[in-house]
KEKOLBA-984773 format. One record per residue (C-alpha): residue number from 1; chain; z, x, y. Coordinates in nm, 4 decimals, padded with zeros to 6 digits. Layout:
<recs>
<rec><i>NUM</i><ch>A</ch><zz>Z</zz><xx>X</xx><yy>Y</yy></rec>
...
</recs>
This chain:
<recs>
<rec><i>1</i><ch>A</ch><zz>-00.9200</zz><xx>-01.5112</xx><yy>00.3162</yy></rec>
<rec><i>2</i><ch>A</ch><zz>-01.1291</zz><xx>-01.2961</xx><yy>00.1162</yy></rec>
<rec><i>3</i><ch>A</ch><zz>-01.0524</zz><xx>-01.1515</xx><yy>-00.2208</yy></rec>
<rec><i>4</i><ch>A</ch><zz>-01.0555</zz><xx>-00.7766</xx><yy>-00.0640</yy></rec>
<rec><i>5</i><ch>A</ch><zz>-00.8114</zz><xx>-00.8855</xx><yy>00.1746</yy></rec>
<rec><i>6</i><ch>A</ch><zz>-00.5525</zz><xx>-01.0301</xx><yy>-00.0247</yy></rec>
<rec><i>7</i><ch>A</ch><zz>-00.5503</zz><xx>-00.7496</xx><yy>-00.2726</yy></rec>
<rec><i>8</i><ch>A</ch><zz>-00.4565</zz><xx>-00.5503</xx><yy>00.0456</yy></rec>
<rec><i>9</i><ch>A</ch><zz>-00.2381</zz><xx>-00.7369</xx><yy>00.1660</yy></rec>
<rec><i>10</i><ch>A</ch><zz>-00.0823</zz><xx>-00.7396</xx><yy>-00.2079</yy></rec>
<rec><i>11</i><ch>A</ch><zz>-00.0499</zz><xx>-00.3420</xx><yy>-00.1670</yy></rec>
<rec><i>12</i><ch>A</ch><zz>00.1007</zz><xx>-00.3662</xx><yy>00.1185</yy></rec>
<rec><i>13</i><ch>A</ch><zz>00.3306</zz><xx>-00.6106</xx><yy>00.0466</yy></rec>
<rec><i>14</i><ch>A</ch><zz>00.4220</zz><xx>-00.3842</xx><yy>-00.2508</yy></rec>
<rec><i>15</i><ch>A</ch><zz>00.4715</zz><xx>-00.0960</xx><yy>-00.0456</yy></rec>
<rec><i>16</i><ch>A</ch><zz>00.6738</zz><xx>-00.2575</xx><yy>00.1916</yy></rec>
<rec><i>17</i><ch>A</ch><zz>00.9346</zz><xx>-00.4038</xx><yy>-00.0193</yy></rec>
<rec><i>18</i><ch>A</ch><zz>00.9674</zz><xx>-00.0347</xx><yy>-00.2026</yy></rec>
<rec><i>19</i><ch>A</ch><zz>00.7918</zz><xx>-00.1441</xx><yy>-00.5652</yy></rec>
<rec><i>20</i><ch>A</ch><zz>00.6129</zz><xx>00.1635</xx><yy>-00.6300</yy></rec>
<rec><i>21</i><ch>A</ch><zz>00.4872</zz><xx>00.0951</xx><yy>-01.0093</yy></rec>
<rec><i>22</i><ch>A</ch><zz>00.3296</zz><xx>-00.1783</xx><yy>-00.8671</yy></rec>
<rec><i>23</i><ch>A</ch><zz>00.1736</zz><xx>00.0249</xx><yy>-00.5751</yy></rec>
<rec><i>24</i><ch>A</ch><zz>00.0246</zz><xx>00.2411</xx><yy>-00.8747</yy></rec>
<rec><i>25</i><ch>A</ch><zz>-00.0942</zz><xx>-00.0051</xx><yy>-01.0645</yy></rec>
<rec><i>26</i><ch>A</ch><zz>-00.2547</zz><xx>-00.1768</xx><yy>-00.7918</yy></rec>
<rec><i>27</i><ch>A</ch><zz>-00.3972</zz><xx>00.1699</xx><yy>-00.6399</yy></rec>
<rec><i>28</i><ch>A</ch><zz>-00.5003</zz><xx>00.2287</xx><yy>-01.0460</yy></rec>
<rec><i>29</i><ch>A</ch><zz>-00.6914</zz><xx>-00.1037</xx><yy>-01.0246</yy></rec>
<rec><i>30</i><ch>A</ch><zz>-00.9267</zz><xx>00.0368</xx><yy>-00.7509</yy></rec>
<rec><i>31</i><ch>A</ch><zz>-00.7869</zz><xx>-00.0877</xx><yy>-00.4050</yy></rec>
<rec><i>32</i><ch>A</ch><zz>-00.8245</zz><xx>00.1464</xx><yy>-00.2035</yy></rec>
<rec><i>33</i><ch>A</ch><zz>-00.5379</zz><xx>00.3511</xx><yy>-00.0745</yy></rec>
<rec><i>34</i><ch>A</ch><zz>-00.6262</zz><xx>00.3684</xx><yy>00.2943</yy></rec>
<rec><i>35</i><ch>A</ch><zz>-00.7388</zz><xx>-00.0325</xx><yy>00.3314</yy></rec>
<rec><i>36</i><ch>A</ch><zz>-00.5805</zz><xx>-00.2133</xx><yy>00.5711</yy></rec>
<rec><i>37</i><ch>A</ch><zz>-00.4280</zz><xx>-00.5509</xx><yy>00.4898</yy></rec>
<rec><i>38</i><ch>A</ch><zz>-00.5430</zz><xx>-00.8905</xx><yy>00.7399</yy></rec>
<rec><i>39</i><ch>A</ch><zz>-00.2608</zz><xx>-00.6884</xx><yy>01.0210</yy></rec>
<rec><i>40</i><ch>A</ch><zz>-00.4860</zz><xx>-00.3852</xx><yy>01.0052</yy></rec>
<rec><i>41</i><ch>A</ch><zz>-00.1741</zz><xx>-00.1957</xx><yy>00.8437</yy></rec>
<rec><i>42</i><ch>A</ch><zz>-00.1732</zz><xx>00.0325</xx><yy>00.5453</yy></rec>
<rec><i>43</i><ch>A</ch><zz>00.0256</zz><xx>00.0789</xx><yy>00.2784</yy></rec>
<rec><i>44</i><ch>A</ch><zz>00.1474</zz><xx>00.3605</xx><yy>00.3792</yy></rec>
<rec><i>45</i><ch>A</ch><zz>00.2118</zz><xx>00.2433</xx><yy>00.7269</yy></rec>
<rec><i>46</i><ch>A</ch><zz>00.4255</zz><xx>-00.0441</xx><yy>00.5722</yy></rec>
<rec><i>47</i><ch>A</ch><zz>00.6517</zz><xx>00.1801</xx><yy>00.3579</yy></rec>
<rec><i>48</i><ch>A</ch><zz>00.6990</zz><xx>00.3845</xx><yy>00.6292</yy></rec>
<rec><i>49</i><ch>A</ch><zz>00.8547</zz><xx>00.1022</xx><yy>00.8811</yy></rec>
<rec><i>50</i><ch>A</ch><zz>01.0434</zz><xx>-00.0473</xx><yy>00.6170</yy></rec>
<rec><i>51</i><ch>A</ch><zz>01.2147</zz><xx>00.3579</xx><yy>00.5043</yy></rec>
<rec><i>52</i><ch>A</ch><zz>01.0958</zz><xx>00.3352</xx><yy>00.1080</yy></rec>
<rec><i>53</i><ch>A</ch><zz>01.0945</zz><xx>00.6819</xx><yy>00.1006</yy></rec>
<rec><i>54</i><ch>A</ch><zz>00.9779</zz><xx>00.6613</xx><yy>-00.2777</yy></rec>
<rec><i>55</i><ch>A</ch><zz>00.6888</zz><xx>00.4671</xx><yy>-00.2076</yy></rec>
<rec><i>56</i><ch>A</ch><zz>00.6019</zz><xx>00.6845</xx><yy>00.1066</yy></rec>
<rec><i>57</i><ch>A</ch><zz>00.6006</zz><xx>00.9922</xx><yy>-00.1250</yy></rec>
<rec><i>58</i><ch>A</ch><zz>00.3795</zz><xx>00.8428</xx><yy>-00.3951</yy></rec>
<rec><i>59</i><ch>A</ch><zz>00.1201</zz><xx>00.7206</xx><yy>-00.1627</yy></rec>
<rec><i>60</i><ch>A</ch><zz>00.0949</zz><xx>01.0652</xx><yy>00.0561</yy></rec>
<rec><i>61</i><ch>A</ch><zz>00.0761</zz><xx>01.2213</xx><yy>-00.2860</yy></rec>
<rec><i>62</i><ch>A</ch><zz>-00.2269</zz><xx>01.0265</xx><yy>-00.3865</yy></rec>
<rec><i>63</i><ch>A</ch><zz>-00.4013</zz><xx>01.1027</xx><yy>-00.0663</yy></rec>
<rec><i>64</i><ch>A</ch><zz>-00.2739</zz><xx>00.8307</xx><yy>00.1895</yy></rec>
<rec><i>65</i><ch>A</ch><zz>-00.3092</zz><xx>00.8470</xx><yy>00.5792</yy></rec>
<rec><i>66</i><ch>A</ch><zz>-00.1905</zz><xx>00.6213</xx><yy>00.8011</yy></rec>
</recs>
């Protein structure tokens, strides 16, 4: 698995288990906020199905689409 997809699949992993300073930090570190992880799903996606509302809010704030 390449690097690129494992940092996605690290944001989405943090956006699915609700850990938004880490979905910041990651975002801050330049992965992009509309990537999808190796399941083709976004971050935003993720949060979404798993109800972090939090998350969800921060990541449509910063631009997210599904």
């Amino acid at each position: 698995m390449g690097d690129d997809v494992e940092r996605l699949n690290a944001l989405t992993e943090a956006a699915a288990e609700g850990k938004t300073n880490d979905v910041i930090k990651l975002l801050e570190d330049g992965i992009p906020i509309n990537g999808r992880d190796g399941n083709s799903k976004t971050a935003l996606y993720r949060a979404c199905c798993q109800g972090k509302s939090q998350t969800v809010r921060e990541l449509l704030k910063r631009g997210a689409r599904s």
